[in-house]
C-alpha positions, 0 to 999 in steps of 0.5 A, spaced: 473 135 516 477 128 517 475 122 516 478 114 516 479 111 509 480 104 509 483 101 503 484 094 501 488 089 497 490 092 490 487 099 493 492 101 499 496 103 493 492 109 493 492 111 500 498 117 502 504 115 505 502 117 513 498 110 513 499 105 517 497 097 514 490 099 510 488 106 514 489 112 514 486 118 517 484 123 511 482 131 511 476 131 505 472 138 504 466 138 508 459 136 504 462 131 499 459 124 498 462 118 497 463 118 490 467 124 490 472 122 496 473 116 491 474 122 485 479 125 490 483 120 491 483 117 484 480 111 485 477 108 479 470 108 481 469 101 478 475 099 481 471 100 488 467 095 488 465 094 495 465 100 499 462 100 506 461 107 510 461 106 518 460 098 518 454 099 512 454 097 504 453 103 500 451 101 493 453 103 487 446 107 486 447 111 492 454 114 492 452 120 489 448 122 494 451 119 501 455 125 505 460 122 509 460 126 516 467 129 520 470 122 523 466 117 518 469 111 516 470 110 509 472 102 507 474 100 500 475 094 496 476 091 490 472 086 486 476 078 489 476 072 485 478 066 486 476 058 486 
């Protein structure tokens, strides 16, 4: 199935070359919950701090669990400091 990962700041570098500015249209195998497209593209787990599927906030308790449909938007993003 196919689905839209976004990945911000420091975690672009994960993204594959096709991508244009922080997205990139992905194939992942059907079934597979947030945690495990996070895996599969060798994303530190800690380093996605934030991660929003279709515009909603998953929360660390529950990315073993949620199961990302075909055409999900899946965005990533790094903890931000700053002052």
């Amino acid at each position: 199935m196919n689905i839209t990962l976004k990945c911000f700041a420091g975690l672009k570098r994960h993204l594959p070359p096709h991508a244009k500015a922080n997205a990139a249209i992905v194939e992942v195998d059907a079934e597979m919950s947030v945690y495990q497209v996070i895996d599969f593209f060798k994303i530190d787990r800690e380093e996605a701090y934030l991660v929003i599927l279709n515009g909603v906030f998953v929360c660390p308790t529950e990315r073993n669990s949620t199961i990302l449909k075909d055409n999900d938007t899946l965005a990533l993003w790094p903890e931000v400091a700053g002052g």
